[in-house]
C-alpha positions as CSV (number, residue, x, y, z in Angstrom):
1,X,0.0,0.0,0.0
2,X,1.5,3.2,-1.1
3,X,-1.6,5.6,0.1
4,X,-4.7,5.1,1.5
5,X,-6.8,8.0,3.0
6,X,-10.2,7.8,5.1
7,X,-12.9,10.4,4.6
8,X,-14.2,11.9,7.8
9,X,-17.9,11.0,7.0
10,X,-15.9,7.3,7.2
11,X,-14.4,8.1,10.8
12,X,-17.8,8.2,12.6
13,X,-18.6,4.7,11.5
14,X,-15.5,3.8,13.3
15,X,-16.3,5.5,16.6
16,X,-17.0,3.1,19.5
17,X,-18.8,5.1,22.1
18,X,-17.9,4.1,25.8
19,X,-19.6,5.7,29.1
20,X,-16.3,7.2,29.8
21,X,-15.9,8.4,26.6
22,X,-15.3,7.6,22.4
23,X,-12.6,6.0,20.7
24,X,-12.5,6.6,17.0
25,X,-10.2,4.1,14.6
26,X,-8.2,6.4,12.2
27,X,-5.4,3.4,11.1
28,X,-5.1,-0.1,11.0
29,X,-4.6,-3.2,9.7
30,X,-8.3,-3.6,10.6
31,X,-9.1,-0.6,8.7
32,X,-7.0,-1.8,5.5
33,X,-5.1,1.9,5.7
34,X,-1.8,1.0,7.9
35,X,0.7,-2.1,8.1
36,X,2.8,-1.2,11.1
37,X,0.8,0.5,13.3
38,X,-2.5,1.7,14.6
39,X,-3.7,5.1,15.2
40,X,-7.1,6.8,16.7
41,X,-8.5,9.5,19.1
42,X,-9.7,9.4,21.9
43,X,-12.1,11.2,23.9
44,X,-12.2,10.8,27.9
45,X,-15.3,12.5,29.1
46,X,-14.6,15.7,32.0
47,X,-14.3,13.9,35.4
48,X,-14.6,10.0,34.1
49,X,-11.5,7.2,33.3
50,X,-10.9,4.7,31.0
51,X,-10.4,1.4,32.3
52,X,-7.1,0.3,33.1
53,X,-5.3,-2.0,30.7
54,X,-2.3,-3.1,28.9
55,X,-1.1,-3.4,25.4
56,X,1.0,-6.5,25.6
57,X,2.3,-5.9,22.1
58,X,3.0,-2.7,21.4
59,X,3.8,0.5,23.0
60,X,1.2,3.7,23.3
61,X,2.3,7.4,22.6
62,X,-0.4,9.2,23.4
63,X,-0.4,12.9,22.5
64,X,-3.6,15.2,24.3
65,X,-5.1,17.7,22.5
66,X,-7.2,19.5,25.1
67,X,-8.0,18.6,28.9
68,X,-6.0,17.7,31.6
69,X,-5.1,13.3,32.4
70,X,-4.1,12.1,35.5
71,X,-2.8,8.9,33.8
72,X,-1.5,6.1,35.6
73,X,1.1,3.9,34.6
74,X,2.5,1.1,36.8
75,X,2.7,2.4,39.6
76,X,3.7,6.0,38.7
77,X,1.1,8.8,38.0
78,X,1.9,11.6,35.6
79,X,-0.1,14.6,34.9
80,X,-0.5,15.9,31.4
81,X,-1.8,19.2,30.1
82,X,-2.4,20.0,26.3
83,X,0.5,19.9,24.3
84,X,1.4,16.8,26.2
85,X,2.8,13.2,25.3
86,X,3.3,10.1,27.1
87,X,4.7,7.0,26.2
88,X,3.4,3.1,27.6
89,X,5.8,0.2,27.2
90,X,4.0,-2.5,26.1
91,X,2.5,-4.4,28.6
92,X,2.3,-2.3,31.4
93,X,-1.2,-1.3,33.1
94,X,-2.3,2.0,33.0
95,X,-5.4,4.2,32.1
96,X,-6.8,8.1,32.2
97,X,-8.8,10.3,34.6
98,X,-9.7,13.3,32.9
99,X,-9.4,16.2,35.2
100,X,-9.4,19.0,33.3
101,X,-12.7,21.9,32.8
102,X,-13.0,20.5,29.2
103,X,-12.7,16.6,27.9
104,X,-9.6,15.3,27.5
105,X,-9.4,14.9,23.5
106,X,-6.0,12.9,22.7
107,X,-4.7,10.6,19.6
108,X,-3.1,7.6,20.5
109,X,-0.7,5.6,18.1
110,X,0.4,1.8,18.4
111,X,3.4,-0.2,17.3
112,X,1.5,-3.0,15.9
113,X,-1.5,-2.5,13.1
114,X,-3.1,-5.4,15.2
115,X,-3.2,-3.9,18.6
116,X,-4.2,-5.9,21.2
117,X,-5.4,-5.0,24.8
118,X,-6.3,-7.1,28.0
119,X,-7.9,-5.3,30.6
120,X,-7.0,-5.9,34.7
């Protein structure tokens, strides 16, 4: 594949809307559009968290948008404003609390088109 793009009216079909929040699937092997990795957003609603999880193949880099995390990896927590990026070996547990006036509004990119997860 030398160039693939997905329209936006496209993205909404790929939203998966949460209680906590959305995740919307931008890239990935699922998708047909990426080999090597897998990319989305991510929307963590004002005062809710994600569940806390691990990628046991790939790393995370998670860059936020808008909002404030408290996000939780191992046992270290690390506060991250706008502008912000975090990085998740793979396998290690960790998740978000937005804490911010706004949603916290991030994209998140994988190491592996086929990202797995496994929840605690």
């Amino acid at each position: 594949m030398d160039f693939a793009v997905l329209k936006n009216a496209d993205t909404d079909a790929k939203r998966i809307d949460e209680d906590w929040g959305s995740l919307t699937w931008l890239a990935s092997a699922k998708l047909g559009n990426a080999e090597e990795l897998t990319v989305g957003r991510v929307i963590i609603k004002q005062g809710c968290n994600n569940p806390r999880h691990a990628h046991p193949t790939c790393e995370e880099v998670l860059y936020l948008i808008a909002g404030t995390l408290e996000h939780s990896a191992g046992d270290e927590v690390a506060t991250l404003n706008a502008g912000d990026t975090l990085t998740v070996a793979a396998g290690v547990f960790h998740n978000a609390v937005s804490t911010g006036d706004v949603d916290a509004d991030m994209i998140v990119t994988y190491s592996d088109a086929n990202r797995t997860i496994e929840h605690e």
